[in-house]
Wavefront OBJ file of the C-alpha trace (Angstrom):
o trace
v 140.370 43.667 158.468
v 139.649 47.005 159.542
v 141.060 47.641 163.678
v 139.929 50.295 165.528
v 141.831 53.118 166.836
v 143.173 53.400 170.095
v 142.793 57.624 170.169
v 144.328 56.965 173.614
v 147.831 55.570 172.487
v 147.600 57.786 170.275
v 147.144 60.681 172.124
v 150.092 59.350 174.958
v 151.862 59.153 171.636
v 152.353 62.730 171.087
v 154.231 64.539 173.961
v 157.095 61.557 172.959
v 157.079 61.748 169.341
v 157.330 65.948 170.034
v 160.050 65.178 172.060
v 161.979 62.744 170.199
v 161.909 65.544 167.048
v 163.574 68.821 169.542
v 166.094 66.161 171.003
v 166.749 65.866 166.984
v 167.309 69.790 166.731
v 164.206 71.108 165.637
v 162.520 73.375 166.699
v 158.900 73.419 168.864
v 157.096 74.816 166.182
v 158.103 72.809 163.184
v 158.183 69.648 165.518
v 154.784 70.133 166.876
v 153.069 70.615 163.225
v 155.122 67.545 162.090
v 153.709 65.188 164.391
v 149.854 66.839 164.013
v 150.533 65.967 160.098
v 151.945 62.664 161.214
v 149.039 61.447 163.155
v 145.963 62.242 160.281
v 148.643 59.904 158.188
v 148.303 57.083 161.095
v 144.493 58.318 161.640
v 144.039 57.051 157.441
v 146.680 54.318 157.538
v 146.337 52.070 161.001
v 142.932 50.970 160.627
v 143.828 48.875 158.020
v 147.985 48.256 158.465
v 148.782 49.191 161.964
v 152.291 49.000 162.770
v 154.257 47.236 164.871
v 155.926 49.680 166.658
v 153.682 52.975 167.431
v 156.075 54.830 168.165
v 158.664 54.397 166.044
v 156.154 54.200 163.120
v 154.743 57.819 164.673
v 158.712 59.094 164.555
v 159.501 58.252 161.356
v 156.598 59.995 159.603
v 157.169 62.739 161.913
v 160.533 63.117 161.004
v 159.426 62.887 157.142
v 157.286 65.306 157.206
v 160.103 68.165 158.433
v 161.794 66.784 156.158
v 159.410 67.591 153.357
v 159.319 70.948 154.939
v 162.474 71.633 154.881
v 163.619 74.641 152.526
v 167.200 74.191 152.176
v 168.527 70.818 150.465
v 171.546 70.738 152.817
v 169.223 70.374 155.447
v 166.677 68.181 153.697
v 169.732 65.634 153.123
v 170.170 65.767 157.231
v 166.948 64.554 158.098
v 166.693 62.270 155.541
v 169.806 60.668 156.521
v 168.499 59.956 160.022
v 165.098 58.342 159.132
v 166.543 55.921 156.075
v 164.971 53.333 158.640
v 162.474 52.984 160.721
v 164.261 53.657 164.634
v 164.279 50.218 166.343
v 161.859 49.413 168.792
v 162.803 50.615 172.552
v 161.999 51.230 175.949
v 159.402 54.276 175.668
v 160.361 57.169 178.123
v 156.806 58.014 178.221
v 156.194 59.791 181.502
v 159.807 61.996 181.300
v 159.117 62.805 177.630
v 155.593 64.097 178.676
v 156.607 66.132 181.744
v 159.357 67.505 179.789
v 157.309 69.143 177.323
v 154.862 69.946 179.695
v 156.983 71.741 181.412
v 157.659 73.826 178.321
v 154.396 74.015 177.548
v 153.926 76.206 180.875
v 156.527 78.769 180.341
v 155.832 81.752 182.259
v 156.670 83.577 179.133
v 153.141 82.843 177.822
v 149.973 83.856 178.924
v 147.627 81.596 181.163
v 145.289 80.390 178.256
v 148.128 80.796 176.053
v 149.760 77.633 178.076
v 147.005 75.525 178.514
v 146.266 75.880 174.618
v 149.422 74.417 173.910
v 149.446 71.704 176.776
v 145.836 70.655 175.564
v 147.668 70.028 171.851
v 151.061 69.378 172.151
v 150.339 67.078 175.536
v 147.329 65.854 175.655
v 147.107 65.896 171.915
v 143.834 67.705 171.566
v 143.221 69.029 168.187
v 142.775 72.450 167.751
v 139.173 72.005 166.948
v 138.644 70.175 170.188
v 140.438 73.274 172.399
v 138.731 75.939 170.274
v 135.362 74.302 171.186
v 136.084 73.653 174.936
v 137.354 77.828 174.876
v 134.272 78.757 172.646
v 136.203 80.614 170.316
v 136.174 80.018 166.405
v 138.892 77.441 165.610
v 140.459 80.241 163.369
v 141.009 81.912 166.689
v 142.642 79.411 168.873
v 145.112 78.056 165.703
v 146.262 81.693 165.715
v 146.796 81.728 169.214
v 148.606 78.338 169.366
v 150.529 79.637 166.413
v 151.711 82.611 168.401
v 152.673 80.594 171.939
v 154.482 78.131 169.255
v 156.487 81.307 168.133
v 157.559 82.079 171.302
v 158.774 78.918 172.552
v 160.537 78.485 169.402
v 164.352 78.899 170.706
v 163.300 77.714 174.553
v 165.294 74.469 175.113
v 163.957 71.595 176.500
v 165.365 70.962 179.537
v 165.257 74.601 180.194
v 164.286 75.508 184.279
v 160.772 75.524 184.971
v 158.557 76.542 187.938
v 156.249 73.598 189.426
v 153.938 76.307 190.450
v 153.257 77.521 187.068
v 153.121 74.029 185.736
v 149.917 73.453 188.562
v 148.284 76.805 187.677
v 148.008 75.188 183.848
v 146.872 71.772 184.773
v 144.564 72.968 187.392
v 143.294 75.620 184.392
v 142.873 72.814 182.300
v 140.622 70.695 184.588
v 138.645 73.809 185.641
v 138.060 74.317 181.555
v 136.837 70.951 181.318
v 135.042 70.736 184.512
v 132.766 73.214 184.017
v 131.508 73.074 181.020
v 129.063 70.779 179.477
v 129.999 66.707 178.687
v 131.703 67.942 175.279
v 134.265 69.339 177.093
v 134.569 66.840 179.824
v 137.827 65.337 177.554
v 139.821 68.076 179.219
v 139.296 67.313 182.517
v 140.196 63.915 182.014
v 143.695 65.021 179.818
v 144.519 67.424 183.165
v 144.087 64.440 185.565
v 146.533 62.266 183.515
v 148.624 64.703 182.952
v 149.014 65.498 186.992
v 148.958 61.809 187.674
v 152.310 61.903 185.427
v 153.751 64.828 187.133
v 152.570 63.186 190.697
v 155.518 60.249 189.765
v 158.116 62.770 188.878
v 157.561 65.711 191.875
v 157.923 65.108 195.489
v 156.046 68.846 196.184
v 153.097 68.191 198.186
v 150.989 70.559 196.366
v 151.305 68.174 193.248
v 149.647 65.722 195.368
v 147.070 67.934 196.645
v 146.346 68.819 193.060
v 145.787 65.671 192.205
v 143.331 64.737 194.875
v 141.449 68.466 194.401
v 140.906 67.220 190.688
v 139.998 63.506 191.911
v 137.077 64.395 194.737
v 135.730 66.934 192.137
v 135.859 64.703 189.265
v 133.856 62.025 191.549
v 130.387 63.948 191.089
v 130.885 64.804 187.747
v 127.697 62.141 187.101
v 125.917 64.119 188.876
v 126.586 67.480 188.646
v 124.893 68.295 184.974
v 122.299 65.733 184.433
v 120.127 66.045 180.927
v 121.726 69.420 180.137
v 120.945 70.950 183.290
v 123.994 72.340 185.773
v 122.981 70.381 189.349
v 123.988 72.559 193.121
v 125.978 70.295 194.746
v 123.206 70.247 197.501
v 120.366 68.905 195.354
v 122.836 65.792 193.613
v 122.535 62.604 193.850
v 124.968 61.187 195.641
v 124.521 57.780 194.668
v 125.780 58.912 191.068
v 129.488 59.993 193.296
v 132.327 57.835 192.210
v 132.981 56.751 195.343
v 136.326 54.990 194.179
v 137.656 57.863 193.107
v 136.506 59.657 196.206
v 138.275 57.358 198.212
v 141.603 58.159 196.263
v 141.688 61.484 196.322
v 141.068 61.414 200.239
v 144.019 58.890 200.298
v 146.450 60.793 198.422
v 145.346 63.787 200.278
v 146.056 62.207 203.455
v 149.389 62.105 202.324
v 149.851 65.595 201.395
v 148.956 66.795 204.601
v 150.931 64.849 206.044
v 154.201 66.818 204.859
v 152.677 69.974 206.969
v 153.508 72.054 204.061
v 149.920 73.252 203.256
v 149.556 75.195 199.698
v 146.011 76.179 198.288
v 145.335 72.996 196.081
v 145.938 70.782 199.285
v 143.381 73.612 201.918
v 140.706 73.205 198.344
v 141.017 69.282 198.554
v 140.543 68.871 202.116
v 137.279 71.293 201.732
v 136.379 69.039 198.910
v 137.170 65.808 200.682
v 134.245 67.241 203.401
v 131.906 67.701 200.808
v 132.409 64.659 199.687
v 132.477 62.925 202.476
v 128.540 63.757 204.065
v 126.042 61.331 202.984
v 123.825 63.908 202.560
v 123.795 67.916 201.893
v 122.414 68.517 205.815
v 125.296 66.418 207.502
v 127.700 68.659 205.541
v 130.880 69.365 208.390
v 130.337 73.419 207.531
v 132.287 74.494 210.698
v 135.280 72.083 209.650
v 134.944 73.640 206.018
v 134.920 77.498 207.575
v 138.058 76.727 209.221
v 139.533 75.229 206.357
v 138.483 78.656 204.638
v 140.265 80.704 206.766
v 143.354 78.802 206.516
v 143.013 79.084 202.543
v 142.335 83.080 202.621
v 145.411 83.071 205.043
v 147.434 81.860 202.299
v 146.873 85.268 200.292
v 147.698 89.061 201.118
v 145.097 90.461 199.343
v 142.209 87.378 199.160
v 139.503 89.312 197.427
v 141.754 90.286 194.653
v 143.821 87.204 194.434
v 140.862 84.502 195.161
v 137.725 86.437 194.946
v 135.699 82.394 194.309
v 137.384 81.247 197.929
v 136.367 84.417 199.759
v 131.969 84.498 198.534
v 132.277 80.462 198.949
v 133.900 81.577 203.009
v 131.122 83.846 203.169
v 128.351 80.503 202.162
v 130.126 78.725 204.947
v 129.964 81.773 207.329
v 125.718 81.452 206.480
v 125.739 78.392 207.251
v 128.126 78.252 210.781
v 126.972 81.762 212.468
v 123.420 82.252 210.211
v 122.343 83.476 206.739
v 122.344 87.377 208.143
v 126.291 86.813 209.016
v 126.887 85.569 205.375
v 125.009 88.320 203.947
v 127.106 90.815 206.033
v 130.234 89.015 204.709
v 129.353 89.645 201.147
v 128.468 93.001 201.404
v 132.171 93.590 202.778
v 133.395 92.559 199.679
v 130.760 93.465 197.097
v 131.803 96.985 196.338
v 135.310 95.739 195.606
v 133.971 92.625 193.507
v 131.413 95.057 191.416
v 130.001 93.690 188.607
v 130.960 89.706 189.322
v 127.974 87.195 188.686
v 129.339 85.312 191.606
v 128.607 88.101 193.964
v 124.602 88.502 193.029
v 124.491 84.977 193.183
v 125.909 84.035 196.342
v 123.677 86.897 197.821
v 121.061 85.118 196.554
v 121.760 81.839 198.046
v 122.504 83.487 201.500
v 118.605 85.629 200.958
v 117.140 81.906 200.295
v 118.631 80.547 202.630
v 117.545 83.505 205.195
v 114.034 82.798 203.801
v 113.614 86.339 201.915
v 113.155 84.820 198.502
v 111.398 88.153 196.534
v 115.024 89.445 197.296
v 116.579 86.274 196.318
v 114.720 85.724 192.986
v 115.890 89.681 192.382
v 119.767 88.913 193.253
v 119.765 85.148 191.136
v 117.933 87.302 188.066
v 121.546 89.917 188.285
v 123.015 86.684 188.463
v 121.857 85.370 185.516
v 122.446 89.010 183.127
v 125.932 89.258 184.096
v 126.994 85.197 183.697
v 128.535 84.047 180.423
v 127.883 80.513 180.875
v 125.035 79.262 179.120
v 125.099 76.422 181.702
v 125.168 78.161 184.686
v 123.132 81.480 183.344
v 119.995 78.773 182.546
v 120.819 77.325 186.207
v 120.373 81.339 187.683
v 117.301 81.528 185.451
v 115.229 78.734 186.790
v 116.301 79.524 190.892
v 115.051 83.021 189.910
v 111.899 81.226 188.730
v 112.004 79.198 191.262
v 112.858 81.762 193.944
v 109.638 84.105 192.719
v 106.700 81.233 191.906
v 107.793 80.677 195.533
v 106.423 84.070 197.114
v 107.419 85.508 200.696
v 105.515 82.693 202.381
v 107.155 79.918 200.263
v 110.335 77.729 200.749
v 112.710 76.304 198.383
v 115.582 74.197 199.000
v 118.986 75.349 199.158
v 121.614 74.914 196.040
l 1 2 3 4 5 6 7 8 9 10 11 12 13 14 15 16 17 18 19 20 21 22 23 24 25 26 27 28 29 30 31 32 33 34 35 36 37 38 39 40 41 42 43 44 45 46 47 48 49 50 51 52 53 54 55 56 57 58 59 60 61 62 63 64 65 66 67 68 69 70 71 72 73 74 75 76 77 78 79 80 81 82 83 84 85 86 87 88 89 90 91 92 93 94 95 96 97 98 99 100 101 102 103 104 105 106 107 108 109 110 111 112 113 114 115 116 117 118 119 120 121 122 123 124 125 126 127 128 129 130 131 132 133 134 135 136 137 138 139 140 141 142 143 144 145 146 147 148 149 150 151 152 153 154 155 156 157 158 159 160 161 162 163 164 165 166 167 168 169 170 171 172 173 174 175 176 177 178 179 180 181 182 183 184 185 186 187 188 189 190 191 192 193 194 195 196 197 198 199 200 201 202 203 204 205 206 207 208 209 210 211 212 213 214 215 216 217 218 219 220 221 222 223 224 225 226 227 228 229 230 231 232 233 234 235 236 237 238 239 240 241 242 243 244 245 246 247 248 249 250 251 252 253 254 255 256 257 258 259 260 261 262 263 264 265 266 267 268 269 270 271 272 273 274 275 276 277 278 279 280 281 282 283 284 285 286 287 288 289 290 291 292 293 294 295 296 297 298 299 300 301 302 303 304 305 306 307 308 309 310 311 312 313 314 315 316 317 318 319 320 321 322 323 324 325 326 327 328 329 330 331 332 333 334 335 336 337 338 339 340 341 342 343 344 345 346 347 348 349 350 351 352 353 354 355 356 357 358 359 360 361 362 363 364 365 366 367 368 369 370 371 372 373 374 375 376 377 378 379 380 381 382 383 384 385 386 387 388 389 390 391 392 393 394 395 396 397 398 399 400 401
């Protein structure tokens, strides 16, 4: 009798089995394609036979399969000597063995997208198909570019040091990835939340925490937020789609961030989020509690328009909202000559002109928008407000996004 496949064991699977094979002594690179090969054998084989012990059934073809790939016959009589057996069943060390390789997955020696790459397949166990399509690149192009981050960690040990923050900046990368693109790529959103659950059990920072409930009290409107292919303003969704489970959460494990009074820009994002997601309804929106959270979050940064250029058009929303569209629009044109040629800019102008009531000017800025974006979500989103916007005429109204 055929059994179906639990992708998710499988997938938890990985980050051990990885692990297990550079505690053995090989290296990342030869490990990580071992354990790939392994799991299209178990992909063919478990249906049908499924083992008793994942795991160990996982490490042993693993193991077989560097040893297959192993040039020299001194070293091919190693490994073979070490998997005669299958390894006896065991406690699982899931969570450390995950957060270990995570953490290598994140060096600082690799580039942003680089490190997320690698967590999405060595971690969440993504296949390179599955990254290269959330990254809209050919999958020629990613499996070079894993291939090269591979390279690099080759002779970085495991339990070498590793910054938290760069660990965050990935996972948060990851979620964003997954997050905002269309339900295809809604896998890595999910992967990022696991993996920062994991990391929430192993860290006592704060801004783990606040990471966590950032990703949580966005991930709660996901529902709602692209509905029949079309990208949804947070003003216009419904908010009876909201998770409100996982609302609650991420306000509870928020709560407990703050509490620490050691404020970092994932905790300032998730209270703003938390007040979001906490009105009933887009008019009882707390928008002089969110401008105050703002300005604590541009605080956090010398340079705010260079370093968080999103944080300081989305301060200038909540400005137009607290003092008046004409105070919003003054805000943006502060920063617009040194943000020049952003999509973000036109279209926050544009939201601040609607909402001022000047929507010939608004259709204009969403239509500069919607050139410059490279989302085909959100580019087909600028479209129809510019539609929208003009069918209106000076004398119309249209609701806010």
């Amino acid at each position: 009798m055929t059994e179906p496949m639990d992708e998710g064991l499988l997938r938890a699977l990985v980050p051990q089995v990885i692990t297990a094979l550079l505690r053995r002594g090989a290296d990342f690179a030869s490990a990580e394609d071992a354990v790939q090969e392994a799991l299209i054998d178990a992909l063919r084989t478990w249906p049908t036979d499924p083992p008793r012990d994942p795991r160990a059934w996982l490490t042993t073809a693993a193991v077989h399969r560097l040893t297959d790939a192993a040039r020299s016959e001194v070293a091919r009589r190693r490994r073979e000597e070490r998997v005669d057996e299958e390894p006896e069943p065991g406690p699982t060390e899931q969570a450390d063995d995950t957060l270990l390789l995570l953490f290598l997955c994140a060096s600082p020696e690799l580039s942003p997208t680089s490190a997320v790459a690698l967590t999405l397949r060595a971690v969440a166990g993504l296949t390179t198909r599955e990254i290269a399509d959330a990254f809209l690149v050919p999958e020629a192009t990613m499996a070079q570019r894993i291939s090269r981050a591979k390279a690099t960690l080759r002779d970085r040990r495991l339990d070498a040091p590793a910054d938290v923050a760069v660990v965050l900046h990935v996972l948060h990368l990851a979620y964003t990835t997954g997050h905002q693109g269309s339900d295809e790529r809604h896998d890595l959103a999910r992967e990022a939340i696991r993996l920062t659950r994991q990391l929430v059990l192993a860290s006592p920072e704060p801004e783990v925490r606040g990471l966590l409930a950032l990703m949580l009290l966005h991930h709660a409107r996901h529902r709602a937020r692209v509905v029949d292919g079309r990208l949804v303003p947070l003003d216009e969704q419904d908010r009876a789609l909201w998770d409100r489970a996982e609302v609650a959460e991420g306000v509870r494990i928020l709560q407990g961030a703050l509490g620490e009074h050691r404020r970092g820009r994932f905790q300032v994002e998730a209270a703003i989020a938390a007040l979001h997601d906490d009105a009933a309804t887009s008019g009882e929106t707390d928008w002089p509690q969110i401008l105050s959270w703002y300005d604590e979050l541009l605080a956090l940064s010398v340079d705010p328009v260079r370093d968080d250029p999103a944080a300081v058009l989305s301060r200038a929303v909540a400005v137009g909202h607290v003092l008046g569209a004409s105070a919003g629009l003054l805000e943006v044109e502060r920063v617009g000559p040194e943000l020049k040629g952003r999509h973000r800019v036109d279209a926050t102008r544009a939201y601040l002109l609607r909402l001022a009531g000047d929507l010939p000017a608004a259709a204009e800025a969403y239509a500069r928008a919607a050139e410059r974006c490279t989302s085909t979500l959100e580019r087909d989103h600028l479209v129809r407000q510019a539609a929208l916007a003009q069918a209106a005429g000076p004398a119309g109204h249209v609701n806010g996004t």
